[in-house]
PDB file of N, CA, C and O in Angstrom:
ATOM      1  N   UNK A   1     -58.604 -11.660  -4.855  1.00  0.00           N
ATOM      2  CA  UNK A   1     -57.863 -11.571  -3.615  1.00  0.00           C
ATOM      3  C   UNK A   1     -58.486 -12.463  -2.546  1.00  0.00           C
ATOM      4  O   UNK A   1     -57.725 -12.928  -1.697  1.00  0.00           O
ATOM      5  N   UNK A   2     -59.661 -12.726  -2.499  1.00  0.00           N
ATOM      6  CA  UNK A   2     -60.828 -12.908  -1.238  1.00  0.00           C
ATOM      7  C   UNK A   2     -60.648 -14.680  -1.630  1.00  0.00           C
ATOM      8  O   UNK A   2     -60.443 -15.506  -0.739  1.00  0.00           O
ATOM      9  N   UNK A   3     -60.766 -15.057  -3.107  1.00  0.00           N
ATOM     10  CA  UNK A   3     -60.112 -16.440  -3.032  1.00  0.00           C
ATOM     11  C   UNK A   3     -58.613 -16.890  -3.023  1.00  0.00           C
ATOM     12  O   UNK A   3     -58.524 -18.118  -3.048  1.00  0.00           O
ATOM     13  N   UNK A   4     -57.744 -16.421  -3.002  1.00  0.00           N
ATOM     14  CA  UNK A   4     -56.049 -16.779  -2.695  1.00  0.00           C
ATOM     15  C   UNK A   4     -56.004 -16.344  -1.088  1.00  0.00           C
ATOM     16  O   UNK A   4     -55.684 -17.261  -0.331  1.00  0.00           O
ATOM     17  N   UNK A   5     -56.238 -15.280  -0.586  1.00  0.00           N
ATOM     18  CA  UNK A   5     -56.801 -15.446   1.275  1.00  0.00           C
ATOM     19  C   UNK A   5     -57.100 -16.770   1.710  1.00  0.00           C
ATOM     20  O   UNK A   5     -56.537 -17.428   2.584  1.00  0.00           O
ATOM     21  N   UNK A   6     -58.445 -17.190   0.691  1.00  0.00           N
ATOM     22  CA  UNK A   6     -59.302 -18.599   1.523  1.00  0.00           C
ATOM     23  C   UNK A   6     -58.420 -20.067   1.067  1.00  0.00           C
ATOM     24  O   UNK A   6     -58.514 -21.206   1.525  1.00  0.00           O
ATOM     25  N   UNK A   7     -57.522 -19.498  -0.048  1.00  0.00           N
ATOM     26  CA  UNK A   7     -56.417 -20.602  -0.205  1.00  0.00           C
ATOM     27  C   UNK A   7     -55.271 -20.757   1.080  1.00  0.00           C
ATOM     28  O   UNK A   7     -54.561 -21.737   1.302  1.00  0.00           O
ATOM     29  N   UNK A   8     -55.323 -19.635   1.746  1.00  0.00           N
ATOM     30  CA  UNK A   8     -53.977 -19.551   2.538  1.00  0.00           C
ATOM     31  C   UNK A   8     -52.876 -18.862   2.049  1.00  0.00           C
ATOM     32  O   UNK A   8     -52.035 -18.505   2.874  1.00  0.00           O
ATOM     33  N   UNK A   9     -52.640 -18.492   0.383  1.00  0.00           N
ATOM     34  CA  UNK A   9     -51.292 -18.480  -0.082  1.00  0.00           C
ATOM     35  C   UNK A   9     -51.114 -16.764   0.070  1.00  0.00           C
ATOM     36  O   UNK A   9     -50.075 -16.253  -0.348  1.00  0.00           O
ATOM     37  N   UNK A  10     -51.930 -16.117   0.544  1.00  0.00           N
ATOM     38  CA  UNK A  10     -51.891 -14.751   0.652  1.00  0.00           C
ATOM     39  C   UNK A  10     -51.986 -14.142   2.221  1.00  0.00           C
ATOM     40  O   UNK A  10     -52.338 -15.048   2.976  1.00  0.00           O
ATOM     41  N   UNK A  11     -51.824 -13.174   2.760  1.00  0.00           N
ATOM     42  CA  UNK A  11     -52.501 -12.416   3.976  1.00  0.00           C
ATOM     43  C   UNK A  11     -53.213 -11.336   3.451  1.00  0.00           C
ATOM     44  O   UNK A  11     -52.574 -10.656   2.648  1.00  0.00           O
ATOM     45  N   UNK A  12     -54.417 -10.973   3.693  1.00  0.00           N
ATOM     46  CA  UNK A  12     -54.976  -9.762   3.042  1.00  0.00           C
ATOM     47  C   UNK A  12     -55.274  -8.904   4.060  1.00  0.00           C
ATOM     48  O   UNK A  12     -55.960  -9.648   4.760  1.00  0.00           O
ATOM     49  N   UNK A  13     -55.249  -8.185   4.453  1.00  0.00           N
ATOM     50  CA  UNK A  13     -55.454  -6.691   5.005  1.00  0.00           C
ATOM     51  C   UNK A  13     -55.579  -5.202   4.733  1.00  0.00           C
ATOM     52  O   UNK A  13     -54.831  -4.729   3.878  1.00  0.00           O
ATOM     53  N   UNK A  14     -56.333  -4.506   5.285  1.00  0.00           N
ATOM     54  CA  UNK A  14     -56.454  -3.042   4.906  1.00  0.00           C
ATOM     55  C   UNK A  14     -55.598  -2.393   5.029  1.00  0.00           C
ATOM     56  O   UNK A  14     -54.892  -2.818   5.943  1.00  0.00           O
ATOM     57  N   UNK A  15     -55.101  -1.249   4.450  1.00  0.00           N
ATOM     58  CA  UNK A  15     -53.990  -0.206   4.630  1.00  0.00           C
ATOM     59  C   UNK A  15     -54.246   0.763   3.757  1.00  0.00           C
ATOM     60  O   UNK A  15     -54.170   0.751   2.528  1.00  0.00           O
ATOM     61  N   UNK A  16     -54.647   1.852   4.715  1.00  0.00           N
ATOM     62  CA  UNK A  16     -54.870   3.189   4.341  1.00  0.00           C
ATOM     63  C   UNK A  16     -56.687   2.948   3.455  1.00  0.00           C
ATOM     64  O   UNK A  16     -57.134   3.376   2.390  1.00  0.00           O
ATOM     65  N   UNK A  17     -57.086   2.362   4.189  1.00  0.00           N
ATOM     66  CA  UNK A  17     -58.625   2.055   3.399  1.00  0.00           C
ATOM     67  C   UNK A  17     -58.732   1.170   1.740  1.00  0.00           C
ATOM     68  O   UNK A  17     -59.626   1.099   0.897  1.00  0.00           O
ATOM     69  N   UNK A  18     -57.139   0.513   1.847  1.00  0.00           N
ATOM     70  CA  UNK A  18     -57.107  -0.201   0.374  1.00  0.00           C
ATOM     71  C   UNK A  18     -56.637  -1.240   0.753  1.00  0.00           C
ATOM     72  O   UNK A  18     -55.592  -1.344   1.396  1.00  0.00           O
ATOM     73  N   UNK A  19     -57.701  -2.570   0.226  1.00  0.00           N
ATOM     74  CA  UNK A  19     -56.984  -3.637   0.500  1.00  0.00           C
ATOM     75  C   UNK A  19     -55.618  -4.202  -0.284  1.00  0.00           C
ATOM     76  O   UNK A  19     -55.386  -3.958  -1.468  1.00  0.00           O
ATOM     77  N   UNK A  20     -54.920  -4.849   0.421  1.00  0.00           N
ATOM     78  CA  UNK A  20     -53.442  -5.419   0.232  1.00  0.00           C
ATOM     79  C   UNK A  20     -53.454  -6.978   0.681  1.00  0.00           C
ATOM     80  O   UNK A  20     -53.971  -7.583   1.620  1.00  0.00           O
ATOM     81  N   UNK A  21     -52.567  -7.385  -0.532  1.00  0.00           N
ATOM     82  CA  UNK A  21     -52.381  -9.033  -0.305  1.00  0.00           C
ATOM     83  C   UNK A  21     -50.758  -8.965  -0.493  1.00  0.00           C
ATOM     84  O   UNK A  21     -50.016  -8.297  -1.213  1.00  0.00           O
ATOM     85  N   UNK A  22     -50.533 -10.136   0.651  1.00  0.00           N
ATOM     86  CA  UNK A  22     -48.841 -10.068   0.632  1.00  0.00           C
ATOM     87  C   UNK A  22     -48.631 -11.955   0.782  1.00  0.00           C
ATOM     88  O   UNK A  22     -49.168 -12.698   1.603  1.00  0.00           O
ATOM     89  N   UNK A  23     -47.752 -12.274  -0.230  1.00  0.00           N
ATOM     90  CA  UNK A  23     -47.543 -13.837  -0.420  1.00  0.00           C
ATOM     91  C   UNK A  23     -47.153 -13.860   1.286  1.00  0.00           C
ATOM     92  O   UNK A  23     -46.622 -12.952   1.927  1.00  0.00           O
ATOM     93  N   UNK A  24     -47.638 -15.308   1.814  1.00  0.00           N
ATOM     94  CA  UNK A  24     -47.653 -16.134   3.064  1.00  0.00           C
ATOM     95  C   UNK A  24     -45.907 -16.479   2.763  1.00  0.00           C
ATOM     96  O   UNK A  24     -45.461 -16.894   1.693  1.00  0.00           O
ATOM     97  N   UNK A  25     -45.053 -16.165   4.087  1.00  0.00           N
ATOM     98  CA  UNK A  25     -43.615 -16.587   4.250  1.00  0.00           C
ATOM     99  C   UNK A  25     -43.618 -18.025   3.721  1.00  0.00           C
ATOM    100  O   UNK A  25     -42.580 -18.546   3.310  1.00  0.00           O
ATOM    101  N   UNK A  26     -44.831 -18.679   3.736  1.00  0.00           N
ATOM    102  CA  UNK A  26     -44.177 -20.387   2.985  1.00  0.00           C
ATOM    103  C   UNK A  26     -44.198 -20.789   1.726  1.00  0.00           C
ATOM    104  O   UNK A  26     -43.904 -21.894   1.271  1.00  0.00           O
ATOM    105  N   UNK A  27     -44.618 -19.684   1.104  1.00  0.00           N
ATOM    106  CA  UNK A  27     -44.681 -19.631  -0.407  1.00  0.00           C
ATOM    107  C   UNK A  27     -43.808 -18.630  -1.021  1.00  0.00           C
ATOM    108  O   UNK A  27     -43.837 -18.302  -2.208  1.00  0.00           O
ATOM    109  N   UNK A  28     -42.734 -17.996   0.227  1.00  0.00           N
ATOM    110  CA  UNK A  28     -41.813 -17.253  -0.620  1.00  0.00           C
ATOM    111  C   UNK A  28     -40.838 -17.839  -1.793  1.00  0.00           C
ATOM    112  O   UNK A  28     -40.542 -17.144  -2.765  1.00  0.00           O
ATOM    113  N   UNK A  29     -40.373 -19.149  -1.625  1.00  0.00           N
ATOM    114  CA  UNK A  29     -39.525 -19.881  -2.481  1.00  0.00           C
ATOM    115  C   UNK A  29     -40.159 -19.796  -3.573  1.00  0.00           C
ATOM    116  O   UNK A  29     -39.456 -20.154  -4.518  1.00  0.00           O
ATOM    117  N   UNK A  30     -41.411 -19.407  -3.921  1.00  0.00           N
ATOM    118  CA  UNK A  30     -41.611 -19.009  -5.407  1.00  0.00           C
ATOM    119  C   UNK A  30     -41.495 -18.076  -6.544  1.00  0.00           C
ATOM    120  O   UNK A  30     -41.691 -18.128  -7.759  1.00  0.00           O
ATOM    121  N   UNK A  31     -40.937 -16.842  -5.324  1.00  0.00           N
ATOM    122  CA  UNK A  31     -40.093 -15.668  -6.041  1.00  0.00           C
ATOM    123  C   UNK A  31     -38.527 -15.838  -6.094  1.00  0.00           C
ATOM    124  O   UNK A  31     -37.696 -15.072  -6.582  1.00  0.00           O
ATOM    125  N   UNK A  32     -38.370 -16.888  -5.544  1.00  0.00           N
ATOM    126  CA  UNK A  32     -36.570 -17.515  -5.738  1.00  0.00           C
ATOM    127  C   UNK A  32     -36.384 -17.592  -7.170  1.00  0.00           C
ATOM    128  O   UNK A  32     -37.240 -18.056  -7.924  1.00  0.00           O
ATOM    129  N   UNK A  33     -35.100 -17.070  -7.600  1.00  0.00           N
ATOM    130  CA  UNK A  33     -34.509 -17.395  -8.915  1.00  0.00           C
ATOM    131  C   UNK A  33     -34.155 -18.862  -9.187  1.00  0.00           C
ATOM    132  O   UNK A  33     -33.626 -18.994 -10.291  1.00  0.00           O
ATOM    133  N   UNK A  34     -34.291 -19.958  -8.522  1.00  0.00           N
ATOM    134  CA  UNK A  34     -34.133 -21.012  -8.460  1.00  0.00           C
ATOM    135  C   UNK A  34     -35.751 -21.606  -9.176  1.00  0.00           C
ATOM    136  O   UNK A  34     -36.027 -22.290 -10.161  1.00  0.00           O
ATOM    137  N   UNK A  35     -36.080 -21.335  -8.741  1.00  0.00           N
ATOM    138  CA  UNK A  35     -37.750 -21.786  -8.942  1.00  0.00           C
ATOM    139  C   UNK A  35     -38.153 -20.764 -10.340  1.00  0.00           C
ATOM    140  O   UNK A  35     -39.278 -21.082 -10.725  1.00  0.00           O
ATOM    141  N   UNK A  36     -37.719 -19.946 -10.963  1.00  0.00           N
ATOM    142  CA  UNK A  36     -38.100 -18.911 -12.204  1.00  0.00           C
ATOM    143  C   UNK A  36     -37.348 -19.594 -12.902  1.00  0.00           C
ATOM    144  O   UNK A  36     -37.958 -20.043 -13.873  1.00  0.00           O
ATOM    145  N   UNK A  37     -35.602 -20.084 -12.842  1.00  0.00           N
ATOM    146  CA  UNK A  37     -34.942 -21.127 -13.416  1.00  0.00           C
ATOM    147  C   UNK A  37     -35.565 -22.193 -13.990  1.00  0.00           C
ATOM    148  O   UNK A  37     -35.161 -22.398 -15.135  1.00  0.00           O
ATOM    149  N   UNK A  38     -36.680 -23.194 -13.479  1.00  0.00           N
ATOM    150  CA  UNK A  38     -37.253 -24.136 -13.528  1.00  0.00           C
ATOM    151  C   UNK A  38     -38.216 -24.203 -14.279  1.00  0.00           C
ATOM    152  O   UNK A  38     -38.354 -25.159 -15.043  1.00  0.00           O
ATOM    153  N   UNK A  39     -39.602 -22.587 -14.175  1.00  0.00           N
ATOM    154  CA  UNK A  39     -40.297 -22.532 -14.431  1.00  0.00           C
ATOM    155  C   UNK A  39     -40.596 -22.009 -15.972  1.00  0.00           C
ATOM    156  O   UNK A  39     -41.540 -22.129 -16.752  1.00  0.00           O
ATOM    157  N   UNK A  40     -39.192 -21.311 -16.007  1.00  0.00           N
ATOM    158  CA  UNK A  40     -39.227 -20.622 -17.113  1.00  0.00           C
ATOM    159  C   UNK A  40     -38.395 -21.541 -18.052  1.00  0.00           C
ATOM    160  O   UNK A  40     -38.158 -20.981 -19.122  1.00  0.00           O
ATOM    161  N   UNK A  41     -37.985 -22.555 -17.970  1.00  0.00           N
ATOM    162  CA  UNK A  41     -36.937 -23.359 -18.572  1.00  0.00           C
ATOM    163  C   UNK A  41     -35.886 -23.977 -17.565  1.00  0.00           C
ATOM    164  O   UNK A  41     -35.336 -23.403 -16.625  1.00  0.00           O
ATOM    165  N   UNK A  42     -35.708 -25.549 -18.075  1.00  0.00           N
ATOM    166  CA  UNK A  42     -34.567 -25.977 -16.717  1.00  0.00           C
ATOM    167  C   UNK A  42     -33.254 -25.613 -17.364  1.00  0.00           C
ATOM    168  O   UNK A  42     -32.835 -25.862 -18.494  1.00  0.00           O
ATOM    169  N   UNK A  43     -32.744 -24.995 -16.410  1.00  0.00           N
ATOM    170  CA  UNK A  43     -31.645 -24.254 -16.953  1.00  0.00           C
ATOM    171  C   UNK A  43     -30.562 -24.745 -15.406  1.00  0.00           C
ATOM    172  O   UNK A  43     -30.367 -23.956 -14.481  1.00  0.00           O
ATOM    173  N   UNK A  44     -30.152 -25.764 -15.435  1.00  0.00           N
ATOM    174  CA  UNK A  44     -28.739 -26.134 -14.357  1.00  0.00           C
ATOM    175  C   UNK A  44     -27.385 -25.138 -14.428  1.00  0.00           C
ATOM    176  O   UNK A  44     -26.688 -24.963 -15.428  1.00  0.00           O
ATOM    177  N   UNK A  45     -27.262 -24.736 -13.548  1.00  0.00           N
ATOM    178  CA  UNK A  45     -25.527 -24.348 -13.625  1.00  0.00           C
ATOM    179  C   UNK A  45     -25.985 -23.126 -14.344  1.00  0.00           C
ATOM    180  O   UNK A  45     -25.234 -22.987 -15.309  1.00  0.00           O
ATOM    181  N   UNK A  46     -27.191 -21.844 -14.299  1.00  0.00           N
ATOM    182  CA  UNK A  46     -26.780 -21.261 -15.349  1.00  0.00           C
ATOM    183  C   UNK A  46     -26.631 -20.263 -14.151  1.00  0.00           C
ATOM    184  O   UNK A  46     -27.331 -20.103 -13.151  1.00  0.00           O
ATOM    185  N   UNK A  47     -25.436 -19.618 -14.601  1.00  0.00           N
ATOM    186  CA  UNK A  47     -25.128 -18.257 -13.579  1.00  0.00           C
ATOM    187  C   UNK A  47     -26.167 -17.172 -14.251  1.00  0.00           C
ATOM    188  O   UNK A  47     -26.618 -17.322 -15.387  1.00  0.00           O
ATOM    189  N   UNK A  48     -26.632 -15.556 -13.012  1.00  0.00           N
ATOM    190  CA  UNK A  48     -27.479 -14.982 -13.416  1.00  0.00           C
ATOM    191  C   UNK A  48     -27.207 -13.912 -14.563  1.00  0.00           C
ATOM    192  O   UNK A  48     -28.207 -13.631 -15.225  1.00  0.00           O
ATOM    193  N   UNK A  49     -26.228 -13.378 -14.851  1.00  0.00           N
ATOM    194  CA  UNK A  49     -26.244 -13.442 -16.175  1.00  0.00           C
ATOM    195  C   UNK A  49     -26.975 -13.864 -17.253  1.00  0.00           C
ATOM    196  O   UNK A  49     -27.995 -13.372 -17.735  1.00  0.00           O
ATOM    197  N   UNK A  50     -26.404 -14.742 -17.550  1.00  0.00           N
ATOM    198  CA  UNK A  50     -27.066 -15.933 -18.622  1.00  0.00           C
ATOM    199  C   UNK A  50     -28.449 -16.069 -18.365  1.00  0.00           C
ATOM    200  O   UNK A  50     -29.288 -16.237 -19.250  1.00  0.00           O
ATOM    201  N   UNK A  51     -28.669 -16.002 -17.262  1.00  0.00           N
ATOM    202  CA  UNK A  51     -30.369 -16.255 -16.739  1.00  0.00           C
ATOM    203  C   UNK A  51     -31.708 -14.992 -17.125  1.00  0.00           C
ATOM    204  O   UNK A  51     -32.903 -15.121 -17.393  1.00  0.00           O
ATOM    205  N   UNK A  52     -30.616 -13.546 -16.962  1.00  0.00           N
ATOM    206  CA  UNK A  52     -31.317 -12.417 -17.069  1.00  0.00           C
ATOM    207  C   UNK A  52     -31.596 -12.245 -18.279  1.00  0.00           C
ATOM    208  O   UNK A  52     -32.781 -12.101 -18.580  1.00  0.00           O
ATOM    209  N   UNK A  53     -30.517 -12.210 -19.359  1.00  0.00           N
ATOM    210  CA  UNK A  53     -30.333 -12.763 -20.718  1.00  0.00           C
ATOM    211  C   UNK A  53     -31.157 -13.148 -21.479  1.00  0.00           C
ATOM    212  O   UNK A  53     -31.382 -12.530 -22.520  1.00  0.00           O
ATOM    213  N   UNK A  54     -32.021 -14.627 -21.037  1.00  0.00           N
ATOM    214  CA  UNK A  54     -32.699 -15.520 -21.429  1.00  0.00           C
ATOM    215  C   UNK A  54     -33.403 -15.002 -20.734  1.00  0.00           C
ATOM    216  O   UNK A  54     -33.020 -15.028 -21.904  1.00  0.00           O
ATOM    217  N   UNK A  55     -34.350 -14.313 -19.768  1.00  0.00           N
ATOM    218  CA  UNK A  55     -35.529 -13.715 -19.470  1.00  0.00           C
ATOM    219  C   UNK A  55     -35.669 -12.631 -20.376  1.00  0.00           C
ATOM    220  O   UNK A  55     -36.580 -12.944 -21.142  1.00  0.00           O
ATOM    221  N   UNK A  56     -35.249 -11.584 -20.652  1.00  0.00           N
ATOM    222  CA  UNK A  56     -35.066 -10.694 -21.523  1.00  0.00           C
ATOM    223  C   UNK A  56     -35.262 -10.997 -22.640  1.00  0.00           C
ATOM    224  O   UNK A  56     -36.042 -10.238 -23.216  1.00  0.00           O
ATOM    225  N   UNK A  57     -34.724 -12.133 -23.452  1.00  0.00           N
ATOM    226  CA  UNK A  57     -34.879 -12.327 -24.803  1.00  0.00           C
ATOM    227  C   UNK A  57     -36.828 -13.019 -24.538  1.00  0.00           C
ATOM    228  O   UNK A  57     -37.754 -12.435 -25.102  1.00  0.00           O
ATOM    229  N   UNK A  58     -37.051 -14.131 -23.727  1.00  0.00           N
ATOM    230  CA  UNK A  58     -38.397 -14.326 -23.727  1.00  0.00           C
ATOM    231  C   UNK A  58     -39.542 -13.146 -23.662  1.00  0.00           C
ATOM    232  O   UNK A  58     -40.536 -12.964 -24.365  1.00  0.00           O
ATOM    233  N   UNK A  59     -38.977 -12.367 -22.469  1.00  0.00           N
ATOM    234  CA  UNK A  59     -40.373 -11.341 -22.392  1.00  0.00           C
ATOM    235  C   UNK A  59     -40.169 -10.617 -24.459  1.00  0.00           C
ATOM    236  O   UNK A  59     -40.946 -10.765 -25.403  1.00  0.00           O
ATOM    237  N   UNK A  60     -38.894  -9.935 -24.395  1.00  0.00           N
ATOM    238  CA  UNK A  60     -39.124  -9.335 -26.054  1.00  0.00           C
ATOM    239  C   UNK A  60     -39.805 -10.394 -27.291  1.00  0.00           C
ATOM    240  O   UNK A  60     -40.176  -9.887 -28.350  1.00  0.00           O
ATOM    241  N   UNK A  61     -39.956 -12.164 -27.020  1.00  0.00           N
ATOM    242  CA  UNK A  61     -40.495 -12.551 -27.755  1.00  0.00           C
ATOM    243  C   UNK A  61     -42.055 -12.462 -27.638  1.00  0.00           C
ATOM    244  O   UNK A  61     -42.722 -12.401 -28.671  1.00  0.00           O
ATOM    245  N   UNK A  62     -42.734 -12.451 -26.242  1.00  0.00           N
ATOM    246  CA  UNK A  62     -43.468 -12.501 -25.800  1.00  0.00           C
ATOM    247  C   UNK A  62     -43.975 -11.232 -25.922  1.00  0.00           C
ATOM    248  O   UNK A  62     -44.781 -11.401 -26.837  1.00  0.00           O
ATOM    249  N   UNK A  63     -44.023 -10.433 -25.711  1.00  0.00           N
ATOM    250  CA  UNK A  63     -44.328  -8.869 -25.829  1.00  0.00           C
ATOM    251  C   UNK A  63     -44.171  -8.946 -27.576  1.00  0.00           C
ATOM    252  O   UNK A  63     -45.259  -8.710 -28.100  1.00  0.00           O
ATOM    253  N   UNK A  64     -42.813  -9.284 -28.810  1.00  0.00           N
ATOM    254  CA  UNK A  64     -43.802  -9.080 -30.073  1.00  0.00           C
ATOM    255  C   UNK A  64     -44.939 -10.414 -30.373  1.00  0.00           C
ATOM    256  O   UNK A  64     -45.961 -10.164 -31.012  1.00  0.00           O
ATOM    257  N   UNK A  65     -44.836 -10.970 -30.173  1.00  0.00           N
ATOM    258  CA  UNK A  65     -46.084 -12.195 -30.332  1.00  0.00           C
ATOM    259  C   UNK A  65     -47.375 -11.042 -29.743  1.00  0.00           C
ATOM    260  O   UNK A  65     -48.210 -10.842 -30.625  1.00  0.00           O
ATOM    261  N   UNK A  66     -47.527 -10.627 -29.026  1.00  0.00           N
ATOM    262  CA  UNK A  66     -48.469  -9.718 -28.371  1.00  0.00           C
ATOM    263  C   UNK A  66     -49.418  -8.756 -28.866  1.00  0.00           C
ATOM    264  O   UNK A  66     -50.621  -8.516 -28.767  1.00  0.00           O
ATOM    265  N   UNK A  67     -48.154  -8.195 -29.575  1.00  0.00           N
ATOM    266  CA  UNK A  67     -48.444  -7.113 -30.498  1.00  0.00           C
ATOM    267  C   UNK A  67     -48.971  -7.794 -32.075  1.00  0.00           C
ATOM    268  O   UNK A  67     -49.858  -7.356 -32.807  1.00  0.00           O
ATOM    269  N   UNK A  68     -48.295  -8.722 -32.234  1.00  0.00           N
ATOM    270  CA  UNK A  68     -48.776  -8.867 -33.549  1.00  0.00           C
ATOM    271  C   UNK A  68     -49.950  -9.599 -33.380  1.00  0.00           C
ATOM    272  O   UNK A  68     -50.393  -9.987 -34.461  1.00  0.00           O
ATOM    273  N   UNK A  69     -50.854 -10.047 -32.058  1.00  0.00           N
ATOM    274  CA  UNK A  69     -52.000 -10.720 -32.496  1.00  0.00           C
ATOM    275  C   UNK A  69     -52.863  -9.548 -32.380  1.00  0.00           C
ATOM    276  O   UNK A  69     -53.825  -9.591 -33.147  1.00  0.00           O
ATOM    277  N   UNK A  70     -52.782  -8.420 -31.571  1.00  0.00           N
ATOM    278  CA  UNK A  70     -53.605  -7.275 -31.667  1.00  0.00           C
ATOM    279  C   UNK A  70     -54.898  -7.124 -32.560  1.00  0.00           C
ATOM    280  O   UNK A  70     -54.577  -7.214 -33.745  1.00  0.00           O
ATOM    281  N   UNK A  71     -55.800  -6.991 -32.444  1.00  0.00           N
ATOM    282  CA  UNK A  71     -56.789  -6.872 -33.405  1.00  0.00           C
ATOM    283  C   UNK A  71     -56.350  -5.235 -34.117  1.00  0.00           C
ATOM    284  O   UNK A  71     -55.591  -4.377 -33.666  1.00  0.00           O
ATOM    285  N   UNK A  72     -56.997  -5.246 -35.118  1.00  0.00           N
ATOM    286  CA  UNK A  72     -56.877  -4.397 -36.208  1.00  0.00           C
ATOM    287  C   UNK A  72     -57.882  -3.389 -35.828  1.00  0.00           C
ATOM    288  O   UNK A  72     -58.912  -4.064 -35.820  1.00  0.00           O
ATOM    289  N   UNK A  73     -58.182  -2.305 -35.539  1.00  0.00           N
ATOM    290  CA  UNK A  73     -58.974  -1.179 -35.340  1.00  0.00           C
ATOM    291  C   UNK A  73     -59.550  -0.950 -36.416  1.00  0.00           C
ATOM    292  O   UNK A  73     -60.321   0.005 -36.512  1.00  0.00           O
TER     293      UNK A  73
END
């Protein structure tokens, strides 16, 4: 937390005796679906549908890839 503060890209402050970091208003465009579009695959013209879709199918690939590297107990 104490280095993304000294980056700028955070505000950190106490609340309720627990610290809290909240993204800086000029780095909100990075929780834009426009920018997850991009990041996650360039995907033009795709309505969100199609977009949620294709997030969904990645995290379920991603989550079993996950599981199957698991070490063996």
């Amino acid at each position: 937390m104490t280095e993304l503060d000294a980056l700028e890209l955070v505000k950190k402050e106490e609340v309720d005796g627990s610290l809290c970091i909240e993204l800086r208003k000029k780095f909100r465009w990075f929780l834009e679906i426009d920018f997850k579009k991009m990041f996650y695959g360039f995907m033009p013209d795709t309505d969100d549908k199609t977009y949620r879709e294709f997030i969904s199918a990645l995290y379920q690939k991603k989550r079993k890839e996950s599981v199957e590297n698991d070490p063996i107990d």
